[in-house]
VOFI-744044 format. One line per 4 residues: number of its first residue (from 1); their letters; for each residue x, y, z of N, C-alpha, C. Coordinates in nm, 4 decimals. Layout:
<atoms>
NUM) a) X:Y:Z:X:Y:Z:X:Y:Z ~ ... $
</atoms>
This chain:
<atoms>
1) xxxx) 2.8712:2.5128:5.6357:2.8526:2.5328:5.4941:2.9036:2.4130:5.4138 ~ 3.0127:2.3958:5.4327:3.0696:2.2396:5.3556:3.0553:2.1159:5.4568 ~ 2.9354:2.1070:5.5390:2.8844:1.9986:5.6359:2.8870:1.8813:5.5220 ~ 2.7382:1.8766:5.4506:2.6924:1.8511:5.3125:2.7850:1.7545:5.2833 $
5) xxxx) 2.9002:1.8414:5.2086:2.9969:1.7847:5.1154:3.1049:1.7223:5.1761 ~ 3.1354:1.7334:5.2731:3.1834:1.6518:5.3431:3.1426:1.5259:5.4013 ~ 2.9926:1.5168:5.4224:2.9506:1.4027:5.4834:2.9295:1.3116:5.3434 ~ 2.9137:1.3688:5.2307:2.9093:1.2863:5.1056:3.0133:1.2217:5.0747 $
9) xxxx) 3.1211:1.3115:5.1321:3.2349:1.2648:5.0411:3.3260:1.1787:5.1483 ~ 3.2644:1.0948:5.2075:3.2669:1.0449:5.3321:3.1634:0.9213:5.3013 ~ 3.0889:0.9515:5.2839:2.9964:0.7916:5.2142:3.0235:0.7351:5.0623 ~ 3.0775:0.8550:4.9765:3.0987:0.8234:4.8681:3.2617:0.7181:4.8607 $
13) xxxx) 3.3145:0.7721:4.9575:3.4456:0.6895:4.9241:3.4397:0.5762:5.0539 ~ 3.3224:0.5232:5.1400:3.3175:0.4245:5.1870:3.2243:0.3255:5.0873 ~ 3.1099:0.3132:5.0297:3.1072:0.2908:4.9601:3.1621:0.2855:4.7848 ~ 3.2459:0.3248:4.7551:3.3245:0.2965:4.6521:3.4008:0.1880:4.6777 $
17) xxxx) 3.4903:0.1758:4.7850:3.5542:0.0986:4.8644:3.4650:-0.0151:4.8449 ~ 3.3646:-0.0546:4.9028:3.2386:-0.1648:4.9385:3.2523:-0.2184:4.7772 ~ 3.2128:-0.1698:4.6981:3.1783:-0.1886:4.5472:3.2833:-0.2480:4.5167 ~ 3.4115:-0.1534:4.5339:3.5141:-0.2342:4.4652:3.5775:-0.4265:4.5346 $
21) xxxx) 3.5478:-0.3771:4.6523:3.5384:-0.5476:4.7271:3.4482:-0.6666:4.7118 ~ 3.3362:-0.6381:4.6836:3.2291:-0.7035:4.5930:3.2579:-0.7198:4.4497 ~ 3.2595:-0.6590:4.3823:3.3528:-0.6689:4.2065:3.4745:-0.7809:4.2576 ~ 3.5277:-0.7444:4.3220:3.6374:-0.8653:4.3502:3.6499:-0.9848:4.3644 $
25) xxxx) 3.5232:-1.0029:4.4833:3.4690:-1.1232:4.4836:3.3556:-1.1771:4.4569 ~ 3.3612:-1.1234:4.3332:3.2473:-1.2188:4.2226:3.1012:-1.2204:4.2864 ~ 3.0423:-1.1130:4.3781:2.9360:-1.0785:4.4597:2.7663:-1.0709:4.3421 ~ 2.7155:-1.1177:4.3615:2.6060:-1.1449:4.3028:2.5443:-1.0252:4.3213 $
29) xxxx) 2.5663:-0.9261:4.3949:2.5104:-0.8316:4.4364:2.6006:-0.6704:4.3814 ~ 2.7196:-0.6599:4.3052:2.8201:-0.6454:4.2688:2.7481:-0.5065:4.1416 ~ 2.6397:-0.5400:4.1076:2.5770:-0.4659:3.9587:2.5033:-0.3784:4.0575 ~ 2.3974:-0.4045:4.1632:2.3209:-0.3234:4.2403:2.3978:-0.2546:4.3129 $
33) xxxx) 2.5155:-0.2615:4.3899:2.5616:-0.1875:4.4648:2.6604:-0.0669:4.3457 ~ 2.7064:-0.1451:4.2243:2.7491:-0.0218:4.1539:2.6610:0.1030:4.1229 ~ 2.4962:0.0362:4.0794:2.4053:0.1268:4.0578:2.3879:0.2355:4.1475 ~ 2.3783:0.2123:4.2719:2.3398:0.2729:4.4074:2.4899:0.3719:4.4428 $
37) xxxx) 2.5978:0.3418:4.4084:2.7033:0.3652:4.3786:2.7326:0.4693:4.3022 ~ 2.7051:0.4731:4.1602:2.6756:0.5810:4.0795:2.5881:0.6793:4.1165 ~ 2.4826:0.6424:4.1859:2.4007:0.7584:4.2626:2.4696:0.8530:4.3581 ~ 2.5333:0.7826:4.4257:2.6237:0.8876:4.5345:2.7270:0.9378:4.4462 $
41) xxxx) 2.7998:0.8941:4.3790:2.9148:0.9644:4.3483:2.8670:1.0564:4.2863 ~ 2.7166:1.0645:4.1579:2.6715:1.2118:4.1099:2.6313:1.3120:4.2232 ~ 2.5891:1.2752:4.3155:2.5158:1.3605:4.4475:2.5993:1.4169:4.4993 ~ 2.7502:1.3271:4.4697:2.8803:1.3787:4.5994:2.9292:1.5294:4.4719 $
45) xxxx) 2.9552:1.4434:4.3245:2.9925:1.5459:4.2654:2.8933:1.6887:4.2369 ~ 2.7986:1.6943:4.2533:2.7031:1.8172:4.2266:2.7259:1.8570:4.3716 ~ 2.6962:1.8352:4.4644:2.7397:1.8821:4.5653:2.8965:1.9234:4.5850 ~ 2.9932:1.8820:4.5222:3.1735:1.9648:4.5437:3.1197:2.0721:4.4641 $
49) xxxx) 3.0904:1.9986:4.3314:3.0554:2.1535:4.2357:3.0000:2.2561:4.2974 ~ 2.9444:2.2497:4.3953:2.9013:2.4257:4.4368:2.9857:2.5072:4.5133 ~ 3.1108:2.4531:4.5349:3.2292:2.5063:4.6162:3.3089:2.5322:4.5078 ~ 3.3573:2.6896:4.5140:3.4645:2.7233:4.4000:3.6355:2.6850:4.4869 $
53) xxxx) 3.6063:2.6090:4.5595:3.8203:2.5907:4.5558:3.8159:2.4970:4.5263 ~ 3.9461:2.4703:4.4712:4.0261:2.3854:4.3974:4.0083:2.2456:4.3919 ~ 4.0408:2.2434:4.5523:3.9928:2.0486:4.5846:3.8799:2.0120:4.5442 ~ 3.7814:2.0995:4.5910:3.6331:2.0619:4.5540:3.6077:2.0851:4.3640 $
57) xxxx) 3.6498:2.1077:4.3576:3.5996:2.1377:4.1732:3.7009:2.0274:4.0967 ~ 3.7838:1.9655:4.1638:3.9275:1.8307:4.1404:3.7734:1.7328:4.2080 ~ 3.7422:1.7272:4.3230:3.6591:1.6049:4.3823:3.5283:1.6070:4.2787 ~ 3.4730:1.7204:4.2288:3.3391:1.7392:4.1308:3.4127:1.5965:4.0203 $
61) xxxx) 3.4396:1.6898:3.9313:3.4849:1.6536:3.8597:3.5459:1.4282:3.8410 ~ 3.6009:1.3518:3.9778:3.6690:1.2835:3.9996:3.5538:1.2189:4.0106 ~ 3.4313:1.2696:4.0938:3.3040:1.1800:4.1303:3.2240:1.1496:4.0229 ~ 3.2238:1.2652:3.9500:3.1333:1.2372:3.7807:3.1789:1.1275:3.7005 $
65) xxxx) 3.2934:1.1016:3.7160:3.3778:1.0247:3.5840:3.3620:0.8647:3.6997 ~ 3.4112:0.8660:3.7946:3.3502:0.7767:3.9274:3.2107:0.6860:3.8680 ~ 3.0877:0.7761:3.8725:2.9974:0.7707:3.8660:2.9485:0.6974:3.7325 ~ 3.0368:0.7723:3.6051:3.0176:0.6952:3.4843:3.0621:0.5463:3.5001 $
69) xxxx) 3.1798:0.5346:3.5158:3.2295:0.4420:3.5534:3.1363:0.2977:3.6217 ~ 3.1020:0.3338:3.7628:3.0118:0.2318:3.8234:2.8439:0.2175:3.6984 ~ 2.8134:0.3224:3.6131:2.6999:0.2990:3.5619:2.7589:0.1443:3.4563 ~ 2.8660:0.1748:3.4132:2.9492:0.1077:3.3114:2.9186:-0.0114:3.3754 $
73) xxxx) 2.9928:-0.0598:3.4770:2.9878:-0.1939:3.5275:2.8934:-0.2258:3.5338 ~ 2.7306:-0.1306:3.6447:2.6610:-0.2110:3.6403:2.5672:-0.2494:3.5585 ~ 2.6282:-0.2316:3.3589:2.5305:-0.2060:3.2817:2.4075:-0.1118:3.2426 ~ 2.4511:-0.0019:3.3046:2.3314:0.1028:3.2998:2.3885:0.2003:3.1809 $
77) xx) 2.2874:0.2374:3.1246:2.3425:0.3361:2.9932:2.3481:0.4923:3.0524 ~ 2.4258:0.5876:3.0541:2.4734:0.6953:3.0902:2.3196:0.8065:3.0550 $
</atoms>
């Protein structure tokens, strides 16, 4: 049942990781991977959101604002 959200939340924070190492080093590629970036973290957060405990509705919530965030950098309007 929480296969799903687990395997998201498992790509979402390896790639976040990736993004933030690229932003670092001045990666030309740095705006696309945030974009692609913001995609998972909304997918990871709609996916916690359908689990009512605690962690998961703390991870919803953490991935959305995540998600704004990378749109921010890579210039994308919300």
């Amino acid at each position: 049942m929480m296969a799903r959200c687990i395997q998201l939340d498992m790509e979402c924070a390896a790639l976040c990781y990736s993004a933030a190492q690229l932003m670092s080093l001045g990666s030309s590629k740095a705006e696309e991977i945030c974009r692609i970036c913001a995609e998972l973290c909304d997918e990871c957060g709609t996916e916690c959101g359908k689990h009512q405990n605690q962690h998961c509705q703390e991870c919803a919530e953490i991935c959305h604002r995540c998600a704004e965030e990378c749109r921010r950098m890579a210039g994308v309007a919300s």
